[in-house]
C-alpha positions in Angstrom: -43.6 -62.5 117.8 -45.4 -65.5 119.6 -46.5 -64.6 123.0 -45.3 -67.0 125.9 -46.1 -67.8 129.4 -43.9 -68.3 132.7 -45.2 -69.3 135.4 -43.3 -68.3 138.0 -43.8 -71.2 140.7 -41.6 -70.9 143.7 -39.9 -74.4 145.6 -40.3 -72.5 149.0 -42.3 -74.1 150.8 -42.3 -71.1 153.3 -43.8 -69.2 149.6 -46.1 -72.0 149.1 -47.5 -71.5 151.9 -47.8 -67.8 152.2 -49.4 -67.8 148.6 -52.0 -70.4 150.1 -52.7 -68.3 153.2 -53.2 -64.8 151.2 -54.8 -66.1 148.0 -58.0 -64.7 148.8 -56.8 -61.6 149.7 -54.4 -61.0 147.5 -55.9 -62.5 143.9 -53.5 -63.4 141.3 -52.0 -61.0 138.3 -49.7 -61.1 135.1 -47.1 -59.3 134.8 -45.6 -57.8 131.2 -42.3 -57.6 130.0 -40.6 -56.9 126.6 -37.3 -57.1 125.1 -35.5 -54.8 127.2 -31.4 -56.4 127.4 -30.8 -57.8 130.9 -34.2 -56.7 132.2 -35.8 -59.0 130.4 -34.8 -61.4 127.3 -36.0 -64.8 125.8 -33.4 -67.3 126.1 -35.3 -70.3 124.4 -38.4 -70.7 125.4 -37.8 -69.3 128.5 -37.6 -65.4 130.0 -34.7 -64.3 132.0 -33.7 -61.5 133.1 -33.1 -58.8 136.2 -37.4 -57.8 136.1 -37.9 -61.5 136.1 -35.4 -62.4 139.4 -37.5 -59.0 141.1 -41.0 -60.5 140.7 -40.0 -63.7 141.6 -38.6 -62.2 145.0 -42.0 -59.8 144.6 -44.1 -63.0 145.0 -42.2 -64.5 147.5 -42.1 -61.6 150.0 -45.2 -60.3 149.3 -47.5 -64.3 148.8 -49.2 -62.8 145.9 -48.7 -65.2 142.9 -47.4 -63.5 139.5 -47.1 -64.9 136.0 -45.3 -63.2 133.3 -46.3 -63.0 129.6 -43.8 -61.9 127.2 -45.0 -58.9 124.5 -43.7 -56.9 121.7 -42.9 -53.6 123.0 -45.5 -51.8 120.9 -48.0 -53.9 122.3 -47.3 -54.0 126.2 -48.7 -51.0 126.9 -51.9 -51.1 124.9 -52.5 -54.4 127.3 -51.8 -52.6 129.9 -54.2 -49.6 129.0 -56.4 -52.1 128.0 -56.9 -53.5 131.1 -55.7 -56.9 129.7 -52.0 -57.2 132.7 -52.0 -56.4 136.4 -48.9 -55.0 136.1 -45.6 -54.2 133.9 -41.9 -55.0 134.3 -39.0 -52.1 133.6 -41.0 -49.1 133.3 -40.6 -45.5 133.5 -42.6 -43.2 134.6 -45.0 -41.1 132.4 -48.1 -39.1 132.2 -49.5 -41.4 130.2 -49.0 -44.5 132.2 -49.7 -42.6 135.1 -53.7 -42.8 134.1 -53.7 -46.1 134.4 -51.5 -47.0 137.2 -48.9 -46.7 139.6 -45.1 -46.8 139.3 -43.8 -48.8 142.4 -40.1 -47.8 141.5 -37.1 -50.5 142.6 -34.0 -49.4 140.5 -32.4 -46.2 138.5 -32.0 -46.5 134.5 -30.6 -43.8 132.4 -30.0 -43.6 128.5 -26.4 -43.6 127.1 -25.2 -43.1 123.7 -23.6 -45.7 122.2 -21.2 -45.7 119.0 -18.8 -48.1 117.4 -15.5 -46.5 118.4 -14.7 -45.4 115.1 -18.1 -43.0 115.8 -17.4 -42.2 119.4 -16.2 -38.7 120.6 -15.9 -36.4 123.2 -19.8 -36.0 123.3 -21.4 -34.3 126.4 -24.4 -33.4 125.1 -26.9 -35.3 122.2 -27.0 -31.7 121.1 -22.7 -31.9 121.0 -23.5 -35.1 118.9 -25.6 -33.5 116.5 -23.7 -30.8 115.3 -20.1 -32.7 115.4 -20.8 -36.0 113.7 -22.2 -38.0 111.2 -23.1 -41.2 112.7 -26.7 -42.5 112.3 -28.5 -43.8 115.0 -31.2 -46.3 115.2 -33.9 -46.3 118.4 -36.7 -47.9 119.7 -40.3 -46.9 118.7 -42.6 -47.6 121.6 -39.9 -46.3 124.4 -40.3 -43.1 126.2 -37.7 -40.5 125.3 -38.5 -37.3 127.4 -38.9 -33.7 125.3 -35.0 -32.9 125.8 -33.9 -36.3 123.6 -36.7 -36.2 121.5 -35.9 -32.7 120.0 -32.6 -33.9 119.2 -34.0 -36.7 117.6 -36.0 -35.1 115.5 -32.9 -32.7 114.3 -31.3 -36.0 113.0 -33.8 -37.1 111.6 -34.4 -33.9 109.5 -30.4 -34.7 108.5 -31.2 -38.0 107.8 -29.5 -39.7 110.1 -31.9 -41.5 112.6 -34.1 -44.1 111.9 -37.1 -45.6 114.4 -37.1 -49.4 114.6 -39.4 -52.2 116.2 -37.0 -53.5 118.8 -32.6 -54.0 120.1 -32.1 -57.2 118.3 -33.2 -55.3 114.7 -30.7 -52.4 115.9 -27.5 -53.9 116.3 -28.2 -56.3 113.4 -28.1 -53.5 111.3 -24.6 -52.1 113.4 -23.3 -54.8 112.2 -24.5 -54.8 108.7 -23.1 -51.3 108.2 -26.8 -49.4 108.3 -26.0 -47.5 111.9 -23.2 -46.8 114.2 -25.2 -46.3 117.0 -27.9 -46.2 119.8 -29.0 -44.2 122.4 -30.3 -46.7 125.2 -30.1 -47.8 128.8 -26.6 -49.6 129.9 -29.0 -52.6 130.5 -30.0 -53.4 127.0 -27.1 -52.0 125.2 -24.6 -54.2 127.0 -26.8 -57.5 126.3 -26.8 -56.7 122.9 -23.0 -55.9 122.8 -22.4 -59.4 123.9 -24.8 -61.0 122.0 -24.1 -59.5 118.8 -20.1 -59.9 119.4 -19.6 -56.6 119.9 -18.1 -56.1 122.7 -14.8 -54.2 122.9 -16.0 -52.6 119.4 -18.8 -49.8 120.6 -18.3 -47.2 123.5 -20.5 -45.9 125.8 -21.1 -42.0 127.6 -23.9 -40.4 129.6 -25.5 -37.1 127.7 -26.8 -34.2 129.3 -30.3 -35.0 127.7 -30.9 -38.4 129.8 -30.4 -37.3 133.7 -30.6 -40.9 135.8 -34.4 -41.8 136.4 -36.4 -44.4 138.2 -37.6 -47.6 136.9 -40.0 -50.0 138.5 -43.2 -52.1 138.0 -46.3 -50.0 136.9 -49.2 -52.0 138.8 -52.7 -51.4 137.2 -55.4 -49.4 138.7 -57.7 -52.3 139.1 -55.6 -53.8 141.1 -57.1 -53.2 145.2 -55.0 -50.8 147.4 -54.3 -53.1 149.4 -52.8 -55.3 147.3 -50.7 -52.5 145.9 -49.7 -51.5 148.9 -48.4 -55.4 149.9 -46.2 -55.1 146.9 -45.0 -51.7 147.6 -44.0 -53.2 151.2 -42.2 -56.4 149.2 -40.1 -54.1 147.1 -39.4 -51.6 150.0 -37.7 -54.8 151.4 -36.2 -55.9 148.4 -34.8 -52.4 147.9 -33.6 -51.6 151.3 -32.0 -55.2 152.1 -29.5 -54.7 149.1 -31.2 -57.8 147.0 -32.0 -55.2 143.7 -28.2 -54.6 143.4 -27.3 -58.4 144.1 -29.7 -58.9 141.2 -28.0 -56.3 139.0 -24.7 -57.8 139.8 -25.1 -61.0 137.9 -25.4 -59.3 134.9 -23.4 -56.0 135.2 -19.4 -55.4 136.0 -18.5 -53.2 138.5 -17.9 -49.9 136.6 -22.1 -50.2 135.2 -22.9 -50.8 139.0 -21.2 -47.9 139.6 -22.6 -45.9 137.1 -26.4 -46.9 138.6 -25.7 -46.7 142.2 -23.2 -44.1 143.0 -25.1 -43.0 145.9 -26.8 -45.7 147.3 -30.6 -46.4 146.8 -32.1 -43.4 148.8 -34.2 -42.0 146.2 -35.8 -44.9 145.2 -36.8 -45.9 148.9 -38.3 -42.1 149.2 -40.3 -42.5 146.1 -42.1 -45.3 147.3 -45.3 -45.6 149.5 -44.9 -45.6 153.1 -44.8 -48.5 154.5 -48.1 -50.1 156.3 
């Protein structure tokens, strides 16, 4: 996949300004993002999504300027380890990533599984969904499943019934081709896809046991100064507390999805950020 650019250059002139004044102090950084739904997708030749409106309002609170450049999901990452991006858009958190930066958190994700309704049950549990049906499922290589999904994983695949791809778009191209009935990712992605792919009304969706609720932010590099982390920390502490992050989410979600993300209010995410300074 070609790689493209966004500049993200804000009309404010109150922005302007503040990314004049702090330029020096605050030097400026690329930001990475993937296919990932309503987090981020290619509409054109241009990238839209829910971690593109939150580093937009990132440089305009915080007057640090941010591009974004658009990467394969397999290769984000090794950019990141690499060095090669400042920061990364819709990440989770894990030991790995945790070497190389810091996860400034400003939203909740969690995993769902998601079956065409001839496929869907009762299922509490990907265990439950193991042992009572059939269905195959196609995922995402290059996403982090924690040790409780990926054991389950690997008992479907020893049936034969799960198979790793390279990104959502190959997935529910091959729902509707008839080569999977379902998915196991983040109400996010799985919705864009629905409506994308025209299948909306056709799959259904339920939480599993496996995939608690966890946070999802911006992984900022290591190289990048403290005090620089800590200005964007402060920016998304604002953006977090003021109610923008679910204003965001509420273009592109219905009620019942906020619901499912925000049930009580965005508490934890506020206590896992850095103090404010």
């Amino acid at each position: 996949m070609t790689k493209r650019t966004v500049l993200l250059a804000l009309c404010l002139p109150l922005a302007c300004a503040q990314a004049a004044a702090t330029d020096s102090a605050c030097p400026p950084a690329t930001v990475g993002v993937s296919d990932l739904g309503y987090s981020s997708y290619q509409d054109g030749d241009v990238i839209r999504g829910i971690s593109i409106d939150v580093v937009e309002e990132l440089q305009r609170r915080s007057g640090c300027k941010l591009s974004v450049l658009w990467y394969p999901r397999s290769r984000l990452y090794a950019q990141f380890f690499s060095g090669q991006l400042g920061l990364t858009g819709a990440s989770l958190r894990t030991p790995e990533r945790d070497r190389y930066g810091t996860l400034l958190p400003y939203t909740y994700s969690r995993f769902e599984l998601v079956l065409l309704n001839r496929e869907a049950g009762k299922f509490h549990s990907l265990a439950e969904f193991v042992e009572r049906s059939t269905a195959r499922l196609n995922v995402i290589r290059g996403i982090f499943y924690n040790a409780a999904i990926q054991a389950q994983f690997d008992r479907l695949q020893q049936q034969g019934r799960l198979e790793y791809v390279n990104d959502f778009g190959v997935v529910f191209r091959k729902i509707l081709a008839g080569r999977a009935e379902g998915t196991l990712a983040p109400l996010t992605i799985h919705m864009q896809n629905q409506r994308q792919f025209g299948l909306v009304g056709q799959m259904s969706a339920t939480t599993v046991a496996e995939a608690p609720r966890t946070l999802l932010g911006l992984y900022v590099s290591n190289k990048v100064p403290p005090e620089v982390l800590q200005r964007y920390a402060n920016a998304l502490r604002s953006i977090v507390a003021d109610g923008s992050i679910q204003k965001f989410y509420e273009h592109y979600l219905d009620a019942d999805a906020m619901q499912r993300l925000y049930l009580d209010g965005p508490r934890e995410i506020l206590d896992a950020l850095p103090p404010p300074r």
